[in-house]
C-alpha positions as CSV (number, residue, x, y, z in Angstrom):
1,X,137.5,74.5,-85.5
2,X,135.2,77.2,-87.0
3,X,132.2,76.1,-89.0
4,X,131.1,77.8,-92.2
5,X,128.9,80.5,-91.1
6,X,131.7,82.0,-88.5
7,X,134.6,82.4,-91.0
8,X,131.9,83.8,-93.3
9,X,130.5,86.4,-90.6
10,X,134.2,87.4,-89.6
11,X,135.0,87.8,-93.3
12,X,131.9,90.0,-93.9
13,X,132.7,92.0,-90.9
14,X,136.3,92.3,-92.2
15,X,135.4,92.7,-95.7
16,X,133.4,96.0,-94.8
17,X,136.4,97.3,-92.6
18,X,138.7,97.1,-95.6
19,X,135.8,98.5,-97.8
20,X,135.5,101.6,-95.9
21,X,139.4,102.0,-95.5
22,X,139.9,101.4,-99.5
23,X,137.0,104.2,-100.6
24,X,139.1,106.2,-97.5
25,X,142.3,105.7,-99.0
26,X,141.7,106.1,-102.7
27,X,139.2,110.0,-102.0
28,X,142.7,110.7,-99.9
29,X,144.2,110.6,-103.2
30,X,145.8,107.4,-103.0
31,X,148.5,108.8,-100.3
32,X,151.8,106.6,-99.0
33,X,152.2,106.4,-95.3
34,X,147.9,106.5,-95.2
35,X,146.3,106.2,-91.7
36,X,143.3,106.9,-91.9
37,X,141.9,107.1,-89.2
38,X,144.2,105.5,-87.1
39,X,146.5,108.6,-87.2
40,X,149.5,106.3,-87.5
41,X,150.9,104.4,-90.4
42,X,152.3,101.0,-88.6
43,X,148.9,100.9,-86.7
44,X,146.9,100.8,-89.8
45,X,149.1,98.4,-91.6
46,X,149.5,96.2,-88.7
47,X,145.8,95.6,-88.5
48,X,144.7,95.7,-91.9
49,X,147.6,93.0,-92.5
50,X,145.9,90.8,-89.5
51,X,142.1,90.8,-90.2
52,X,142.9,89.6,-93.8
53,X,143.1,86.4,-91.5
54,X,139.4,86.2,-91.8
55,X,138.6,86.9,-95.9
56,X,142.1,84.0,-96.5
57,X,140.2,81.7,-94.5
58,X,136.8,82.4,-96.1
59,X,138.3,81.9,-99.4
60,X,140.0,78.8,-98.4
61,X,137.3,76.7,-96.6
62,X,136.5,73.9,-98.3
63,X,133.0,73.6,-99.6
64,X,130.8,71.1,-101.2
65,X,129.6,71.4,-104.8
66,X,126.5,73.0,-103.5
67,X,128.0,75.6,-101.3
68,X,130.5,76.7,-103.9
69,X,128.2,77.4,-106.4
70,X,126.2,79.4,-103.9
71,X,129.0,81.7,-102.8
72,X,130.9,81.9,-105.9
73,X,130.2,86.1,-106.1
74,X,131.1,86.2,-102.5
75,X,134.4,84.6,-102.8
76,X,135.4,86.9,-106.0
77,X,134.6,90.0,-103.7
78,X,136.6,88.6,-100.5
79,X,139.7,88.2,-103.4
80,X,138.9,91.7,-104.6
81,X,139.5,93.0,-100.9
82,X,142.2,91.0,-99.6
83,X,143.9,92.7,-102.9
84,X,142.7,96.4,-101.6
85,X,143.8,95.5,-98.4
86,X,147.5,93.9,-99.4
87,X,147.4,97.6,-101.0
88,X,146.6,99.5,-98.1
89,X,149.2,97.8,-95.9
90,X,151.7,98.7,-98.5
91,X,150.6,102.1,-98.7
92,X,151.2,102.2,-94.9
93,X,155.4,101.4,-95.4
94,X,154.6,99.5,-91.9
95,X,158.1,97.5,-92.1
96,X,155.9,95.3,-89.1
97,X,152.8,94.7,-91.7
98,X,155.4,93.7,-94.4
99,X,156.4,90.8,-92.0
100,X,153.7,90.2,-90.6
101,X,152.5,89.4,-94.0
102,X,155.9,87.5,-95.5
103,X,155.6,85.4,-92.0
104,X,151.8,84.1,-92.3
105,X,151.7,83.4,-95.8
106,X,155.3,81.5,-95.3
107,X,153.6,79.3,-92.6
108,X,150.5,78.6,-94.8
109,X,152.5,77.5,-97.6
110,X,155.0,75.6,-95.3
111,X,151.9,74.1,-92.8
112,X,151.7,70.8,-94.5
113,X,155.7,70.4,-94.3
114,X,155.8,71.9,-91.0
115,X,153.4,69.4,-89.4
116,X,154.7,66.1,-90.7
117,X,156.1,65.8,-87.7
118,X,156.4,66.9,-84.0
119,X,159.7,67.6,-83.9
120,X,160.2,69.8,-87.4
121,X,156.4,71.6,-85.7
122,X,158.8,72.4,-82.6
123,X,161.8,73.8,-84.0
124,X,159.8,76.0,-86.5
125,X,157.8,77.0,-83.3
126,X,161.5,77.4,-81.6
127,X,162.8,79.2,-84.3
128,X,159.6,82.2,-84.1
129,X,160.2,82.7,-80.8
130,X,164.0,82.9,-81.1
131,X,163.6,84.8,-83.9
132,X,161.2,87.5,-82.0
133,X,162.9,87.4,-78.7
134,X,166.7,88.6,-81.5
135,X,164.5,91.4,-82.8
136,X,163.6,92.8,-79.7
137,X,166.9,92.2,-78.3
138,X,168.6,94.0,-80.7
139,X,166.0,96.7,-80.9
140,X,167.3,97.0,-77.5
141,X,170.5,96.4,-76.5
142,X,172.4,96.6,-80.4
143,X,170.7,99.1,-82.4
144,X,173.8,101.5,-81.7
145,X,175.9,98.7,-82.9
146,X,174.1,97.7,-86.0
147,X,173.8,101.6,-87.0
148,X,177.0,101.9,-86.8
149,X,177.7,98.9,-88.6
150,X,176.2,100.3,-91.7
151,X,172.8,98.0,-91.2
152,X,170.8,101.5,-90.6
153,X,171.7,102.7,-94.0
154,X,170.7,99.7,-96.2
155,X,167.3,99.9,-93.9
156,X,166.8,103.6,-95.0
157,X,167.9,102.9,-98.6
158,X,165.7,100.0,-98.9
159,X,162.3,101.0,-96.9
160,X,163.1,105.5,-96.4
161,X,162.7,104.8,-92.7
162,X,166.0,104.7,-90.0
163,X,166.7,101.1,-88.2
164,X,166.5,103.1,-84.6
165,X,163.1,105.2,-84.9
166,X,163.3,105.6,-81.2
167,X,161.8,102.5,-80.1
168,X,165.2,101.3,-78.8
169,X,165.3,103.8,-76.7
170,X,161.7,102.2,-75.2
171,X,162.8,98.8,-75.1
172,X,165.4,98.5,-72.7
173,X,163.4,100.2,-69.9
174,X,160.3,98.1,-70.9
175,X,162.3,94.8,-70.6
176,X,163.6,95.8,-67.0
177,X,160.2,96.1,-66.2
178,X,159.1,92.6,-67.5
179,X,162.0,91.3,-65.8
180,X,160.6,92.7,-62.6
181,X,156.7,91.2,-62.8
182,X,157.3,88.5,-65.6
183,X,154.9,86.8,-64.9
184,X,152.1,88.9,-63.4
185,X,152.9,92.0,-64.9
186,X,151.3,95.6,-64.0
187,X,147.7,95.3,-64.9
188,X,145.4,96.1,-68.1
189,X,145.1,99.7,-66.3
190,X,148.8,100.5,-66.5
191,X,149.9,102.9,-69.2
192,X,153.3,104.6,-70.3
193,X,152.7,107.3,-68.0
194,X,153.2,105.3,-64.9
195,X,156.3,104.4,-66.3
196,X,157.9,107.3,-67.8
197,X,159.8,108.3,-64.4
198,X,161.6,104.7,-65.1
């Protein structure tokens, strides 16, 4: 549990990230696919859609009369910047951001539900990780299946990127490696290179 002055501290730190990105963004001319300085599109999106974690939650801790009135300015800025940042990471097109964002605030709104008891907690819990482990699956194993299938145009009509941007072509090798070290893995100092003869 975080007191007060963290989630405030995270969400200033945040709130000046996204500041910086925004001015960035809009002297860019307002670009799609922005990246700043990132250099890539999903990257930016990604993160931009995960440190709004930090202004949500400073806008949502509860306060006392005393505190509210105190930070009232503050919470009308962190509102003005989780907009610019909701923005930002659609001005990205990062499909990833997009559900990223449709995921977290769909568990915020369903929380309350979701933790009325232990066994609806576990099958939404079940149902994440089911849900991620189909993704990757058929990112891997399906995606020439699906494209022929039609599913890779209604992706490109719907968000002007293909279904198979060449990750599938990564994921199959990468899961062969899991399944060798699953539990250990390779170490924080191994990279793609030490993998690309795989």
């Amino acid at each position: 549990y975080w007191d007060y002055r963290t989630v405030r501290a995270a969400s200033r730190c945040t709130l000046v990230y996204i500041a910086i990105l925004f001015a960035h963004w809009t002297s860019s001319g307002c670009v799609t696919q922005f990246s700043s300085f990132m250099g890539n599109p999903n990257a930016l999106g990604v993160f931009t859609a995960a440190t709004l974690l930090f202004p949500v939650a400073f806008i949502a801790y509860p306060r006392t009369d005393a505190l509210r009135s105190r930070d009232r300015f503050e919470r009308s800025y962190a509102l003005f910047i989780v907009f610019c940042a909701l923005l930002l990471t659609l001005q990205s097109e990062s499909r990833s951001s997009l559900l990223l964002l449709i995921t977290a605030a769909g568990t915020y709104l369903g929380w309350p539900a979701i933790t009325q008891s232990r066994l609806l907690f576990r099958l939404t819990f079940f149902s994440f990780c089911l849900a991620a482990g189909l993704l990757i699956y058929s990112q891997a194993f399906l995606i020439e299946d699906l494209t022929n299938a039609g599913i890779s145009d209604v992706v490109l009509q719907h968000t002007n990127k293909r279904l198979d941007s060449g990750r599938g072509k990564l994921w199959r090798p990468l899961l062969e490696l899991v399944w060798q070290r699953p539990y250990l893995g390779y170490g924080s100092g191994a990279g793609t290179q030490h993998f690309l003869s795989n």
